[in-house]
N, C-alpha and C positions, 0 to 999 in steps of 0.2 A: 477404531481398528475393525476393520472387516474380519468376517469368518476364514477366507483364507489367509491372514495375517495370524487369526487366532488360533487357529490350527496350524502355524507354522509346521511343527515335522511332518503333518502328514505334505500340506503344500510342497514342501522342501522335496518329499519322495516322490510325489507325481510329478515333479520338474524333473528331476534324476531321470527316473525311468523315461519319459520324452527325449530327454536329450540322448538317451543311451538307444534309444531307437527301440525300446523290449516294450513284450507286452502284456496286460493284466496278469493271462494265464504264466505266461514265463517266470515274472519274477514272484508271483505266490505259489510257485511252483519252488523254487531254489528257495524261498524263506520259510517254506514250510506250515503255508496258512492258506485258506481258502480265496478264489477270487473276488465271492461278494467282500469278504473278509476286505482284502489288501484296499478294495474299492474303498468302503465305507474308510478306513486309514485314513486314506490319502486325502477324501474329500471332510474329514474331522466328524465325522458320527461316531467314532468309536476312537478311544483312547489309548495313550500307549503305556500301557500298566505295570508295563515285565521291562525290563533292563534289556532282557534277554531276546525278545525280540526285536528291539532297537538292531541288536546286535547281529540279528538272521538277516534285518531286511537290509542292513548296512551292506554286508557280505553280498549277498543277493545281486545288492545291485551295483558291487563294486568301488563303494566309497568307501569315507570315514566314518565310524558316529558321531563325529562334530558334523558330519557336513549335514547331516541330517538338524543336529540340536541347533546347530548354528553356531555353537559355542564358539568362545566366548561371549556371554553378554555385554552389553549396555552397563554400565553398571549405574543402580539407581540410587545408591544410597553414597556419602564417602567413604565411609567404610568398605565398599565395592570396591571403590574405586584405589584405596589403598589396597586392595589384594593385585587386582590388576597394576598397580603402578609398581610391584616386588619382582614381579614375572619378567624384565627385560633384564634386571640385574642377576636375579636365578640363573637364565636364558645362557650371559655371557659367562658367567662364571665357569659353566660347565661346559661351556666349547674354549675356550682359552684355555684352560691346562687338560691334562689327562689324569687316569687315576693315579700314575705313577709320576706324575711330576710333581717338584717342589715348590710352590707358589711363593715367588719374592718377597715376602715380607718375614717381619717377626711376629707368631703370633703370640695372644697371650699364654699367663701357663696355664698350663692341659686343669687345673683341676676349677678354672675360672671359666674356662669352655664350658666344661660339664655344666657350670651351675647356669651357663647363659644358654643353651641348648636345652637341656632340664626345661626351663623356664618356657622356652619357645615349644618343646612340645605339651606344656601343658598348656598352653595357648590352642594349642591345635585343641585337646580333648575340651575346653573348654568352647570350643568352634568359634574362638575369636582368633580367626586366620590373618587380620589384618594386623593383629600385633604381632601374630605369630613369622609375618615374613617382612618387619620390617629391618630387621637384621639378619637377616638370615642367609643371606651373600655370603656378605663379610664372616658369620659365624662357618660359612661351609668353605671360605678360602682359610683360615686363621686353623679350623679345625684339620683340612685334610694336610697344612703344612707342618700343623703340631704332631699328628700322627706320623707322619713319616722323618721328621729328625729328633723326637725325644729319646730321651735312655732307653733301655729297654724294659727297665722296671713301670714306665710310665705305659709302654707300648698296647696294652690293651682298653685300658682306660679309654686313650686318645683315640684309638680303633672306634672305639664305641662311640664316643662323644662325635668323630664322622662319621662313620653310618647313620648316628641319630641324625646330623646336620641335614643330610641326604632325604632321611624318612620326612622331615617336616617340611623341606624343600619340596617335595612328590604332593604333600598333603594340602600345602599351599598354591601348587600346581594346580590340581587335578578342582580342588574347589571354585578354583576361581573359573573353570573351564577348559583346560589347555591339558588333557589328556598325556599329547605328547612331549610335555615339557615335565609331567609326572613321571613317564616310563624312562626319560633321559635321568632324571633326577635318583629314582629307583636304581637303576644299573650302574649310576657311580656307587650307589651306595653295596650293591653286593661287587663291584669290582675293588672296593677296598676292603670290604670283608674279605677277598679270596687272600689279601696279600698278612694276615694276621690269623694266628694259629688257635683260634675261637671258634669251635662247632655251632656253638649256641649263636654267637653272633651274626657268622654264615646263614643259619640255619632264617634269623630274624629276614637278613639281607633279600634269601632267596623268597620267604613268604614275603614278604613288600612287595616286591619285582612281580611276581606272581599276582597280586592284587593289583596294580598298575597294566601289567601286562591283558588281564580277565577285561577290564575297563577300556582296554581299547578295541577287545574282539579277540585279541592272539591268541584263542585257548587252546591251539596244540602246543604253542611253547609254554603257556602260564601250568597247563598240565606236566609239563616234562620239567620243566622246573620246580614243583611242589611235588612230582614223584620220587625227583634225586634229596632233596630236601628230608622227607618223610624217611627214605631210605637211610641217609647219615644217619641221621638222632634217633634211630627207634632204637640202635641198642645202647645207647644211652639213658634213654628211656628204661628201659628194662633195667638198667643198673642203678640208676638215680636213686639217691634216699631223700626222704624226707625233707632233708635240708637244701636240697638242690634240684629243685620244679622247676624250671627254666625249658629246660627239653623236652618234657613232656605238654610243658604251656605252648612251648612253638609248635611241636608235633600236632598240636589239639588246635593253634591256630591254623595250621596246613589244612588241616581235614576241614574243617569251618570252610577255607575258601573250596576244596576240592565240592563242597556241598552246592556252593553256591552258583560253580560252574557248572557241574552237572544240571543242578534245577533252570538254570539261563537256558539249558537244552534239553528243558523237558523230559530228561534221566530222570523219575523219581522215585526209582528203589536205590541207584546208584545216592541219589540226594540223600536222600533217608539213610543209608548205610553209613558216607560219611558223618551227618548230622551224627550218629547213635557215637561214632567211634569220637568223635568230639565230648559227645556226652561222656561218655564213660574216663575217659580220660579227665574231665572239667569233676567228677566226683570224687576222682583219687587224688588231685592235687588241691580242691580244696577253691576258694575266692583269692584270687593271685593277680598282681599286676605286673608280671615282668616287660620291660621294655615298652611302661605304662600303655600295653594291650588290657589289661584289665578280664583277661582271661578266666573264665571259672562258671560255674552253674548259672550263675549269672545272666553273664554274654550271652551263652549257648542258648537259652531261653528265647535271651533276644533276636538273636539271626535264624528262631525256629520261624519266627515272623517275616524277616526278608526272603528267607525261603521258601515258606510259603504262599508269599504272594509273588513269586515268581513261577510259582507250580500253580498257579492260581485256584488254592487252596481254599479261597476265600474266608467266608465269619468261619467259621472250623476251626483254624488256626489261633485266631482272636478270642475265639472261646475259650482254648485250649490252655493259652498262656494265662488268659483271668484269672482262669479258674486254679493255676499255679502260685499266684499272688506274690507273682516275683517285685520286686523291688528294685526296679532299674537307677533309682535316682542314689543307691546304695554305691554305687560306685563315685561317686562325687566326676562323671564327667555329661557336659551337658551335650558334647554331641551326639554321645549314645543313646542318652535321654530321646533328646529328638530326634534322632534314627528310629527309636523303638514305635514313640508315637505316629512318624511316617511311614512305618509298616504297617499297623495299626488302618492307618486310615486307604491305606494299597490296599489290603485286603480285605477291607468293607468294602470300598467302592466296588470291587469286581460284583459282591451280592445285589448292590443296588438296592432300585426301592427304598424302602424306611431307613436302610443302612447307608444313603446316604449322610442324612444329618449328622450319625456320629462319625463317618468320614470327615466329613467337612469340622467336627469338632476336634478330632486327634488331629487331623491336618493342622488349622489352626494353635493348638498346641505345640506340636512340633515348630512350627515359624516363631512362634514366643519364647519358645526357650532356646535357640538356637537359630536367627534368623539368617549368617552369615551360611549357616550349613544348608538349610531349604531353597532360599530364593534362587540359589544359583544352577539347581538340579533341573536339569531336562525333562524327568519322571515326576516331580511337582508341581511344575509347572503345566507338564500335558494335565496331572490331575484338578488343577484348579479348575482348568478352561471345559475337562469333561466336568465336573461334578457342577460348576455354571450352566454346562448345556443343559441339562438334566433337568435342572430346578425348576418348580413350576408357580414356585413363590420367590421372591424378595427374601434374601436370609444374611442378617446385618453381620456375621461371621464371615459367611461367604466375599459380601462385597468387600468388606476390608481386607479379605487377603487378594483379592483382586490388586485392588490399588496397592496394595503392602507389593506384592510382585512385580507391581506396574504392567499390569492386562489389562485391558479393556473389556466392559458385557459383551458375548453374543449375542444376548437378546435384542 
């Protein structure tokens, strides 16, 4: 593999900009980065660390962020390759009916869905996506049919059991690469929320959508969607007792994303503002799993790390959270786990120097407890290939996740 092979997204963007006829100055002008800047990008001397900038130079220069990541991958393992082989079935399911149609079959009953959805999304929190979609068609035709002809007494259950159909369809999407087959998958799932008379549910639908939405670049819609969202359920919120966190967990999930979009654009008092109002909220309800988000002081700890190394916050952050002595593996799900640890290793690498090693150690970590989640990420993968440039020894962690990701050295 050559360097421009190994730097694929920056290759990817100095092809873009050629073909689009634009130049240095132009498009690190509209992405909001300096020209040695975009240079060094393009030719892989510098890494792409932030989500968020994938996301300026995507804009900038008029694509997708796939077209940049390349996504979908290759897939190198079978397990990949069973993610990808779930995505034409997802694909069809959701262009052959609409949200209001009835899908011909019988499905089964509503309270068998639950436990087989259940299941499949803890497949997702467990980041084994590849068990998690390999029914999951079938569970999102069976379920959106069960919802719309059961009694009424049955009717929010079955609500629910589709929209969750939805969320692990999007989760199974969006990992495997296929962005836009997450946001299609998202939008059935809040176009059947709209048809059932559940705030809460609603409330989950529209932060899904919102998080799908954030992931392909559309943050003026994923914004105005988590703004009308925030707006239902706050006086909910306000009235909620003790016994019914639900509203105030989705509200506290809203603002989480609201943080993470602001910090994607360099807002970081608006970041910070959401981040506190998450917090505050994640203290008065307490360690909660509604709509197994896993919502609570917790989480909030953990996404202080993704958004800080989107504000490229750098070791500061990683301090910050140590020195907290949270307990992420408390939640019993391992893609959080390994979420936490590949923020962890994002916001060392930004300090560099000696901070690499323990990048490349959290890195590493992260892919061992959750390998179905890392391999397939654009933002891991730029970090393998930068934190290889880097090195100026042989580091036998390093090389294995190389070949774990199936990269070739730079050197």
């Amino acid at each position: 593999m050559d360097a421009a092979e190994a730097s694929a997204i920056g290759a990817r963007a100095r092809m873009i900009r050629r073909r689009r006829g634009l130049s240095l100055d132009v498009v690190a002008g509209l992405a909001g980065v300096s020209k040695p800047y975009l240079s060094q990008l393009e030719h892989g001397r510098r890494g792409f660390n932030r989500r968020g900038l994938l996301e300026d130079l995507a804009a900038a220069l008029g694509c997708s962020v796939a077209d940049l990541t390349g996504q979908p991958y290759l897939p190198i393992d079978r397990k990949a390759a069973e993610v990808l082989a779930s995505l034409p079935s997802i694909r069809l399911v959701l262009n052959d009916f609409g949200p209001v149609d009835v899908p011909d079959l019988t499905p089964r009953p509503p309270e068998v869905l639950a436990i087989e959805i259940d299941r499949a999304n803890e497949h997702c929190s467990q980041a084994n996506y590849s068990l998690a979609g390999r029914e999951i068609a079938d569970l999102l035709t069976e379920s959106q049919a069960s919802a719309l002809t059961v009694a009424a007494k049955d009717r929010d259950r079955a609500f629910t059991t589709a929209v969750s159909a939805c969320f692990v369809a999007g989760v199974v999407s969006s990992r495997a690469g296929n962005i836009d087959l997450a946001v299609t998958a998202a939008r059935r799932g809040y176009d059947l929320a709209q048809q059932q008379d559940n705030p809460s549910l609603l409330g989950f639908a529209r932060w899904y959508w919102a998080c799908e939405l954030t992931s392909m670049g559309a943050r003026t819609r994923a914004d105005a969607v988590l703004s009308e969202g925030i707006d239902e359920l706050t006086p909910a919120v306000q009235l909620s007792t003790s016994a019914d966190t639900l509203p105030a967990e989705l509200v506290g999930m809203m603002a989480l994303q609201r943080a993470r979009s602001a910090a994607r654009q360099q807002c970081h008092e608006d970041a910070h503002a959401h981040l506190e109002q998450a917090a505050q909220l994640a203290s008065r309800v307490g360690e909660r799993n509604g709509m197994r988000q896993h919502f609570g002081p917790t989480n909030v700890a953990a996404w202080r790390a993704s958004i800080g190394a989107e504000l490229t916050e750098g070791a500061r952050v990683y301090e910050q959270i140590a020195a907290a002595f949270i307990d992420i593996q408390a939640l019993g799900s391992r893609e959080r786990s390994s979420s936490l640890h590949f923020d962890f290793a994002r916001v060392l690498a930004q300090e560099g120097g000696s901070r690499d090693g323990e990048a490349i150690r959290h890195l590493d970590i992260a892919d061992r407890v959750a390998p179905q989640r890392i391999r397939n990420d654009p933002i891991a993968r730029d970090l393998v290939m930068t934190l290889d440039r880097r090195t100026r020894r042989r580091i036998w962690e390093l090389d294995s996740l190389r070949n774990r990701f199936g990269i070739g050295a730079q050197r």
